[in-house]
N, C-alpha and C positions, 0 to 999 in steps of 0.2 A: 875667182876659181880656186880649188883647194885642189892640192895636188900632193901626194904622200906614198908609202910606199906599205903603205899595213893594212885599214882598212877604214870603212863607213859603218859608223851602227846605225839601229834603229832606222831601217828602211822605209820600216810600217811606223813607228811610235814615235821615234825621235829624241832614241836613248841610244847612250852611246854604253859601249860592253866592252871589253876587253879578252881577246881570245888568243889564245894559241894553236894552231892546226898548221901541220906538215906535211902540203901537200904537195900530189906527186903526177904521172902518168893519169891522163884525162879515164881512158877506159881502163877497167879493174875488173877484177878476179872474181866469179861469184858463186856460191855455196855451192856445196853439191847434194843432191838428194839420191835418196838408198832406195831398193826396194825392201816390201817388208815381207816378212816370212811365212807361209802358214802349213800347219803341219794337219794330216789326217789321222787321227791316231785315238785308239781304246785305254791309251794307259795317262792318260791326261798331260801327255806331252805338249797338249795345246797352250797348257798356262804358261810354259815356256816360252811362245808363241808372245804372248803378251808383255812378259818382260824384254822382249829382244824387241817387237816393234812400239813398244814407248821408249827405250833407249834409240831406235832409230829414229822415232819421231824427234825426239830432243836433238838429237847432232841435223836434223834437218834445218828442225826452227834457230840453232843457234846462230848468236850473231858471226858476220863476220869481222877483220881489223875496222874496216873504214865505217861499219854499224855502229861498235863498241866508243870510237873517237868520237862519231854523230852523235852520243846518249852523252858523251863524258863534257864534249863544248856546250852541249845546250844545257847541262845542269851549271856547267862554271857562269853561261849567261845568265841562270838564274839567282844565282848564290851575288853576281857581281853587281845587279841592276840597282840603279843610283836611288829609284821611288820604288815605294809598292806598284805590283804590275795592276794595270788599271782592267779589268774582263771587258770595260764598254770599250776600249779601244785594241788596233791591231795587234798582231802579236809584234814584238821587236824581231829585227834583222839585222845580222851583221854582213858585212862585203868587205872582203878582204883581197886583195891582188900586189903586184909587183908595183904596178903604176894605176891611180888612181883619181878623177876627175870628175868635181863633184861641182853643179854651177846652183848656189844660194838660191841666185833668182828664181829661176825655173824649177829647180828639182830634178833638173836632167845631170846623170852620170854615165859614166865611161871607166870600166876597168880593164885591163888586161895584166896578162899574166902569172902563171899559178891563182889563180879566180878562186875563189871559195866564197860561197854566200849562205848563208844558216841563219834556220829561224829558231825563237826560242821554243815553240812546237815539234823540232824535230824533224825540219826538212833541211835537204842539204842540195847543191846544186854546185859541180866544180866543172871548172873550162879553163880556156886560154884566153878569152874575150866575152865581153858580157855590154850591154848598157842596158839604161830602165830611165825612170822619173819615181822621185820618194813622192813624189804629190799623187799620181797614179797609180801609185806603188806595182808597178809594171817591170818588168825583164825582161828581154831578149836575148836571148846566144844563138847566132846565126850558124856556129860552127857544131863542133861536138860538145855533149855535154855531158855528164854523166850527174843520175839525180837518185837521190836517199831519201826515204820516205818511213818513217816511223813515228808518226803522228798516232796518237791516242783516236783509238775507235775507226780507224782511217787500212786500209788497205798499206802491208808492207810494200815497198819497190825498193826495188836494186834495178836501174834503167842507164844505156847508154844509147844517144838519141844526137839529132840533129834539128834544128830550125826550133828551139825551143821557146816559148812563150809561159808566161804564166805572171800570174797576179797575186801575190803577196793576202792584200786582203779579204777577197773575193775566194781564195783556196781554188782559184779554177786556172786551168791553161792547157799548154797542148805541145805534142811532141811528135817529129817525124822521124819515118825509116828508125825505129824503137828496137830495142833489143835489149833482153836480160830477166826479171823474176819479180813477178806480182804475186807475194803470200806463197800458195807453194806451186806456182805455174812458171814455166819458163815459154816466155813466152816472144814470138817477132809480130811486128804489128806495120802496115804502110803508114798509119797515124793514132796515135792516142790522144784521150784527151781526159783531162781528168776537174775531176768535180770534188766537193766537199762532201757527197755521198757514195758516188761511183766512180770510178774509172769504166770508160770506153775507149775501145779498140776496133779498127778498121781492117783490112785485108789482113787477118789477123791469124797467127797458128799458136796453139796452145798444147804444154806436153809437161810430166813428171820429169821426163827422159832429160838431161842434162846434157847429153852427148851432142857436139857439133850435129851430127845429123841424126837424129833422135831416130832411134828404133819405132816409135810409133808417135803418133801426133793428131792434133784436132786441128782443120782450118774452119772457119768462118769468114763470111763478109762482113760480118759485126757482132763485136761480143760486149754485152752490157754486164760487169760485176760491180755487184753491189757486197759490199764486205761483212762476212758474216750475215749475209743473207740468203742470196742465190746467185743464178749468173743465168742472164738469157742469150739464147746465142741464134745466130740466124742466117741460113744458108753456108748447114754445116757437115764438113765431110769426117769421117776416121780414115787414117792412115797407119799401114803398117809399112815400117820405111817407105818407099817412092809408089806402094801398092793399094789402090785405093778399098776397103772393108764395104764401107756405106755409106748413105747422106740419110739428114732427114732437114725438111725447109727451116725447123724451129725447134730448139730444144731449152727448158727450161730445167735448170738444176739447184737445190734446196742445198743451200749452206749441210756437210756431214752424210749426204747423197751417196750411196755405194756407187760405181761406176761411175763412164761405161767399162765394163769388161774388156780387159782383150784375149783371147785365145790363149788359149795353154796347150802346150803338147808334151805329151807322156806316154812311156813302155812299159805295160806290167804283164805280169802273167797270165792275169784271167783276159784281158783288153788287148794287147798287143800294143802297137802303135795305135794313139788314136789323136783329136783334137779338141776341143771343149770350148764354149764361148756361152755366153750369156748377155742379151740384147734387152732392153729397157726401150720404150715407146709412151711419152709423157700424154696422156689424152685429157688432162686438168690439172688445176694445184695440185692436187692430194690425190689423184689415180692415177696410173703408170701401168700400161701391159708390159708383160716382159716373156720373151722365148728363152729357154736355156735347152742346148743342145749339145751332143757330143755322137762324135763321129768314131769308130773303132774298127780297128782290122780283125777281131773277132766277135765282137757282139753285133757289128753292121751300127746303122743310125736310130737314137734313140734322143727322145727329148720332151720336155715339158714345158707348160707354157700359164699366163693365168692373168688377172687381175689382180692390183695391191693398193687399198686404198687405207690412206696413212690418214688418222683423225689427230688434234693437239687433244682431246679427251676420253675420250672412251677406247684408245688402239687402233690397233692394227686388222684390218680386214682382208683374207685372200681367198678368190677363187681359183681354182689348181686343176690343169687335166694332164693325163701323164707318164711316162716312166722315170719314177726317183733311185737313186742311189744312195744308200747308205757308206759308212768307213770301211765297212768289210766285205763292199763290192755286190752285197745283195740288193736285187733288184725288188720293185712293189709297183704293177699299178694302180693308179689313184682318176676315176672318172668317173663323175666329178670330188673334187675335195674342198669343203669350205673348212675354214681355220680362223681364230679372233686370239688376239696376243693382247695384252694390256697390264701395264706396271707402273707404277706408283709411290711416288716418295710421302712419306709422314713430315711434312714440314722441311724440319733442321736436323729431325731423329734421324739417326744411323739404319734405318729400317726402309727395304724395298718389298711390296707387294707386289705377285700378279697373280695373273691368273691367265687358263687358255680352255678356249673350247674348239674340237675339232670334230668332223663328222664330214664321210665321204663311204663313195663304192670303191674298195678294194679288193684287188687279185693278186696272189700269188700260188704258183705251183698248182693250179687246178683250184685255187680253193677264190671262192666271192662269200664277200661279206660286204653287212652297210658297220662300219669302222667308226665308234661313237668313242671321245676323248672328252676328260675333264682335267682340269688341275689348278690348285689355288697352290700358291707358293708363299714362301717368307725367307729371305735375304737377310745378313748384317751386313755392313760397310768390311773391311778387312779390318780383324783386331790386330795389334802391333802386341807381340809374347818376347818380350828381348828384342834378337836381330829376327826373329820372323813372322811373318804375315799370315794370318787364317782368315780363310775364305768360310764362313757356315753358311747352310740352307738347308729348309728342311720344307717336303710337300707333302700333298697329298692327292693323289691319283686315282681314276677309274676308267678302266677301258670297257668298252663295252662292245662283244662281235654277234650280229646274227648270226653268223654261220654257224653255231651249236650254241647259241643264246647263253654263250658264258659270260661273266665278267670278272675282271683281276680288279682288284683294288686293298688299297695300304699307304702306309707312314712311305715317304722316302728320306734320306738324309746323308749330305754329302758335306763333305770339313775335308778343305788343301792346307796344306800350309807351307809355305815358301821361304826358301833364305836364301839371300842376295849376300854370295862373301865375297867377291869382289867384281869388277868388270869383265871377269874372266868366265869365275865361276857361278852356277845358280842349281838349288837341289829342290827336291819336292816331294812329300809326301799327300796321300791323299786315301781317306777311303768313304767307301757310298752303298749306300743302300736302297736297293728298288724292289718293290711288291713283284712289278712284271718283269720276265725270262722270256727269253726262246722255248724253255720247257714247258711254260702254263702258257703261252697266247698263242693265239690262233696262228700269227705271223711274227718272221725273226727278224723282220726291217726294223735296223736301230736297234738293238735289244743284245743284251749280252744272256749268254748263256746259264746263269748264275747273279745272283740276288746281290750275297756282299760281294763287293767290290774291293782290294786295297792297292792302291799305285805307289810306285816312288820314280824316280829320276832325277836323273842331272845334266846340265849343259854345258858344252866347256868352247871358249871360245877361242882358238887359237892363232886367228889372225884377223885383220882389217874386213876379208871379205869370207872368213871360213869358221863355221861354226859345226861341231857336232854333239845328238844327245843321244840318251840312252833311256828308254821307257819299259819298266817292268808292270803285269798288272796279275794280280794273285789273286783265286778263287777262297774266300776269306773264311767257307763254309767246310773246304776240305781240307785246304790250306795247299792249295796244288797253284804252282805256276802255269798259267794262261798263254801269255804275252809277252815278249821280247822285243820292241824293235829298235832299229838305228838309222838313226837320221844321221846327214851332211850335207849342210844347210852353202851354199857357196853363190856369192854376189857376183853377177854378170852385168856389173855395171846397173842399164836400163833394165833387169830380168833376172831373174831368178833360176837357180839349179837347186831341185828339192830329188834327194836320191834317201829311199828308206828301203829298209828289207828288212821283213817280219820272219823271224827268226823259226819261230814254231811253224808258220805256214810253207815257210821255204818259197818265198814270195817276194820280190822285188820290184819297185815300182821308179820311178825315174819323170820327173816333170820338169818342164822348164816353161815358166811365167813371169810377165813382164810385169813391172813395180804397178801397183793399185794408183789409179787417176785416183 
């Protein structure tokens, strides 16, 4: 019997490695995730939008201490390994504890105390008690365990669990009464179980929301994710705190999937108080019905609804019936509207194509028309000019209305350009050109008043959860100012406070929505 106070390498291989790691308290601290922000606005206050939640994406995905220690031991086991690592055999493990018992013959061991066991793949498993056999390269912790999981191509975990099992070379095992964060889900589970392709989850609840008792949440009786693929779930409810939304028996979601929605609620002038949700119904791989509704204390209930079938080649297809809303509160309806989106990279070139075709029955203000759309577009990547970013595109457009058998068409072309001067600060200029107005087309949904376009703004961020901007947008043909608005963007934890007031309209609007699943 060998009996020591440091550790065992080579679990799987039968290499011995030399580590250092200070460990501590079994269950640990774990990330928190932000909500991201989104603004509705004419003065392109949205690109704002974008740099605030890829900064919050990033403090999302970052590591945390006991991640950063997991990436730092498993490089020192690679840097220290005695041979080349051999790929037909296991990966190496170390085990490290207070007291340690290791019997030749068998391959059976025993460690206890400050427990630490790490592969050189990037898993990590800490307790107060552990045993296994290096011959079946098997584990058990009967007790608490807490486990790290940043394997290459494999699903993140941050987990603290009990009755844990798992096998070294096989990448498979399982874990009871679970608790903690799968990639960006926080997630409780009655059993997990996890594999070299997926993780599976039992009586299971899944949520962005970080809080002890999450403002909203998903349960399931089994959630199948495959990483970086989709995630099937099955016999599955929404929850807004202890309030149950909906079920449906199976829901199947595509790795970068919007939703599901949850409910917004907002006060503006034209709407009053009202509520807003948007509901998805998966009826194939690549089709999904969806309702979107909103409920208001002065326009009453309004809503749209359609098909969306996603191709990997030829786009986007949607049929649409409906009343839509544009950023400036004008209504349009569309019964029926069919719509095709498709876009396209040239290889490794910095160049995006698309293109869209749209054509439906629309109403607005007494007037019907059949509403025929074209548009081929062309995109560059962001140029880097110094410290700032420009965004080019340029299109080319044609509407087409029966309703007095007109058509608009022309050039469009729109250039941002963005500077990032510190964490604080962010500014933007922008100007754009479009053929069609509210002055030459038959209807004003979506449409500015005026041809050239020029915006500027800035954002200034003055605390952990308080952000505010400032969006101007100018009539480039009179040279008349449009648009004023101000945002104050403030994090409610699980949710959002979006308060803006348009300055020209004398208009204020007030939302509060929970961080995007």
């Amino acid at each position: 019997m060998l009996k020591n106070k440091e550790k065992i390498c080579g679990l799987a291989a039968g290499l011995v490695v030399a580590i250092t790691f200070a460990s501590g308290s079994v269950a640990k601290n774990l990330p928190q995730a932000e909500a991201r922000y989104n603004s509705e606005s004419d003065t392109d206050a949205t690109i704002l939008d974008y740099v605030e939640n890829r900064r919050r994406n990033a403090r999302e995905n970052a590591l945390n201490e006991d991640q950063k220690q997991l990436l730092l031991d498993a490089y020192e086991m690679k840097e220290n390994l005695r041979e080349p690592l051999d790929p037909t055999k296991n990966v190496p493990v170390a085990v490290e504890g207070d007291e340690l018992f290791y019997d030749e013959n068998t391959g059976d061991f025993v460690v206890q105390g400050n427990v630490v066991m790490t592969s050189l793949d990037k898993r990590r498993f800490i307790t107060e008690h552990a045993d296994g056999n290096l011959a079946s390269q098997d584990v058990q912790v009967e007790d608490k365990a807490y486990m790290l999981q940043l394997t290459d191509a494999q699903a993140r975990i941050i987990l603290n669990g009990y009755k844990t099992q798992y096998n070294w070379g096989k990448e498979t095992g399982k874990m009871e009464n679970a608790e903690g964060k799968i990639d960006h889900q926080y997630v409780k589970a009655k059993r997990i179980e996890f594999y070299p392709d997926k993780v599976v989850l039992y009586n299971a609840s899944a949520t962005k929301c970080s809080a002890k008792n999450p403002d909203y949440h998903m349960t399931a009786k089994k959630i199948e994710y495959y990483p970086g693929i989709q995630t099937i779930s099955y016999g599955v409810s929404y929850w807004l705190g202890s309030i149950p939304v909906y079920s449906v028996p199976k829901q199947v979601s595509k790795e970068g999937d919007k939703g599901p929605y949850m409910p917004k609620a907002s006060y503006d002038n034209d709407k009053g108080f009202a509520i807003k949700d948007t509901h998805y119904f998966p009826l194939t791989d690549n089709v999904n019905a969806y309702y979107d509704w909103i409920l208001a204390q002065k326009t009453k209930f309004n809503s749209d609804g359609g098909l969306i079938y996603t191709t990997k080649g030829i786009g986007t297809f949607k049929i649409q019936s409906g009343f839509f809303e544009d950023a400036d509160a004008r209504w349009i309806h569309k019964a029926p509207n069919f719509r095709w989106d498709y876009s396209f990279r040239v290889g490794d070139a910095p160049f995006t194509y698309s293109f869209s075709y749209e054509r439906g029955a629309w109403e607005q203000n007494d007037r019907h028309s059949m509403h025929t759309y074209y548009r081929a577009g062309f995109s560059i990547d962001p140029i880097k000019l110094g410290t700032w970013s420009v965004y080019p595109s340029i299109s080319y457009d044609i509407t087409d209305e029966s309703y007095d058998e007109s058509r608009v068409k022309g050039m469009g072309y729109d250039i941002t350009a963005l500077k990032e001067f510190d964490d604080r600060w962010v500014t933007y200029l922008g100007y754009h050109y479009s053929e069609s107005n509210s002055q030459n087309s038959v209807f004003d949904f979506d449409l500015d008043s005026y041809s050239k376009k020029i915006t500027a703004g800035f954002s200034y961020t003055f605390s952990p959860k308080d952000r505010v901007v400032i969006g101007w947008a100018f009539d480039g043909e009179r040279n008349k100012l449009m648009d004023t608005d101000y945002y104050w963007y403030h994090n409610l934890h699980c949710a959002e406070l979006v308060v803006r007031y348009r300055e020209k309209r004398d208009q204020i609007k007030v939302t509060a929505q929970f961080a995007p699943w």
